[in-house]
C-alpha positions in Angstrom: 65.6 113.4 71.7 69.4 114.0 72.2 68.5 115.4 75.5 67.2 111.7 76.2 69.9 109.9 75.2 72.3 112.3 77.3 70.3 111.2 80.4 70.6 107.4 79.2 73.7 107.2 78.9 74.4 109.4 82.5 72.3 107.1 84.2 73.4 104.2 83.0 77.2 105.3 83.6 76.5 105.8 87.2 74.1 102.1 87.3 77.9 100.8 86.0 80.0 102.3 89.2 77.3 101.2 91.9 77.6 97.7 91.0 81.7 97.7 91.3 82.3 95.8 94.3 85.4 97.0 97.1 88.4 94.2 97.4 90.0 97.0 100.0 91.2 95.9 103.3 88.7 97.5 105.3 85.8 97.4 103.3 83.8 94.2 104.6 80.9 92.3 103.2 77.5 92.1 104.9 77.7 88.7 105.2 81.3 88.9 106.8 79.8 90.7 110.1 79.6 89.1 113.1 81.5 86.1 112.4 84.6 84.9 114.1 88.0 86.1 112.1 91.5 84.6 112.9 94.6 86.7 113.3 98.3 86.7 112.4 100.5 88.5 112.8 104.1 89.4 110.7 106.2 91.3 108.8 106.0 93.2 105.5 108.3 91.5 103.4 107.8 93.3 100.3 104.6 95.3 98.1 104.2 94.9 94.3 101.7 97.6 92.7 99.3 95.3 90.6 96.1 95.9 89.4 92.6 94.4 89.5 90.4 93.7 86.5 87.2 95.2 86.7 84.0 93.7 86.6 82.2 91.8 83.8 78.8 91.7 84.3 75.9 92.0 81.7 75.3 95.3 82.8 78.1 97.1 80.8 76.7 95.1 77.6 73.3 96.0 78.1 73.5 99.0 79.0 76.3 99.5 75.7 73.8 97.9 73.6 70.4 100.0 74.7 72.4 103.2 73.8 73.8 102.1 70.5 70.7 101.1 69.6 68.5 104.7 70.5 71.7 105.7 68.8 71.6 103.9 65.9 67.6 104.2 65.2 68.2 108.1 64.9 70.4 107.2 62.0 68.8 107.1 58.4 65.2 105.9 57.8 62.9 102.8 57.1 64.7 100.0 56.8 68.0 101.4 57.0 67.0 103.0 60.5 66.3 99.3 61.5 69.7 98.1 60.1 71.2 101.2 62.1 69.8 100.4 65.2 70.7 96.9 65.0 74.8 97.6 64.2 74.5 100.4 67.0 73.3 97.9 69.5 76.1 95.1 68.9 79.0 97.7 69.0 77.3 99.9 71.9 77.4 96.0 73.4 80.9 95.7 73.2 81.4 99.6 73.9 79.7 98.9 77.4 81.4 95.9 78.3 84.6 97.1 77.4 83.6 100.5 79.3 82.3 98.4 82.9 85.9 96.8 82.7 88.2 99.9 82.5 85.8 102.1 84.8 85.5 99.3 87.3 89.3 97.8 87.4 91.4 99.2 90.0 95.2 99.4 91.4 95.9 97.2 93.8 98.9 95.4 95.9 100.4 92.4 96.3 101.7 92.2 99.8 104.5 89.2 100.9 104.1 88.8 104.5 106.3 86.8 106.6 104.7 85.3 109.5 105.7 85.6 113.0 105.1 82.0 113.3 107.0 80.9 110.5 106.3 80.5 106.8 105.2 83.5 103.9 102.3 84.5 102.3 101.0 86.6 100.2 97.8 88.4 100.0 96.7 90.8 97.1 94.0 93.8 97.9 92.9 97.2 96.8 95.9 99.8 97.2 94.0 102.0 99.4 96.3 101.1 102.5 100.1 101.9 102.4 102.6 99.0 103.2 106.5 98.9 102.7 108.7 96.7 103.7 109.5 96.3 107.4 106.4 97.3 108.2 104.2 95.2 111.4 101.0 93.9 110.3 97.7 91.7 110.8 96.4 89.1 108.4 92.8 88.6 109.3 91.3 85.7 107.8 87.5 84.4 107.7 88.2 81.1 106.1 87.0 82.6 102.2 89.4 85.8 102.8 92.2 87.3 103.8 93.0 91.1 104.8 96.5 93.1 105.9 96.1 95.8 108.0 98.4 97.9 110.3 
């Protein structure tokens, strides 16, 4: 039985990480490809380390919830396994949810560009790109996002 539950709980810990999406600056969607992108051009004005919250989908909850409960059924017996099984669910619930979020949130940076055509921005993505200040870049932009690249 506790065999079981250690496989559960493995499997459902690696279900948690494959459905953590990429906000990186080369990682594109499948819907993104093949569609016309616009680029600017500029300088790195300054990078702030920030982070990303992770994702909050049902998955951490349910997944929380279905081992609390296995959990909490092998606790005590009749009624009170019942009982058991019940509490284990609703705190694995919030366990798992609060699990999806730290596992899934990420560092990230906020980059000001200024533009070689005038005017700033700022654009915020995963922190798996060095920038500093000074530094030449690209903004490509689809129209929904926006990416900095050397």
């Amino acid at each position: 039985m506790r065999t079981a539950q250690y496989l559960l709980v493995g499997f459902l810990s690696l279900c948690l990480l494959a459905c953590a999406s990429s906000n990186s600056g080369s990682v594109y969607s499948r819907d993104e490809a093949r569609k016309m992108q616009t680029i600017k051009t500029g300088v790195v004005e300054s990078v702030r380390s920030v982070k990303l919250e992770g994702t909050k989908s049902p998955v951490g909850t349910i997944a929380g919830g279905a081992v609390g409960g296995v959990a909490g059924s092998s606790i005590g017996g009749g009624r009170g396994s019942a009982i058991m099984a019940i509490l284990g669910a609703v705190a694995g619930g919030l366990l798992g949810s609060a699990a999806e979020e730290g596992i899934t949130r990420k560092d990230a940076y906020e980059i000001t560009v200024k533009l070689d055509g005038g005017g700033m921005v700022a654009v915020v993505q995963e922190a798996d790109e060095v920038f500093k200040a000074g530094d030449k870049v690209r903004l490509v932009e689809n129209g929904e996002t926006t990416r900095v690249s050397h």
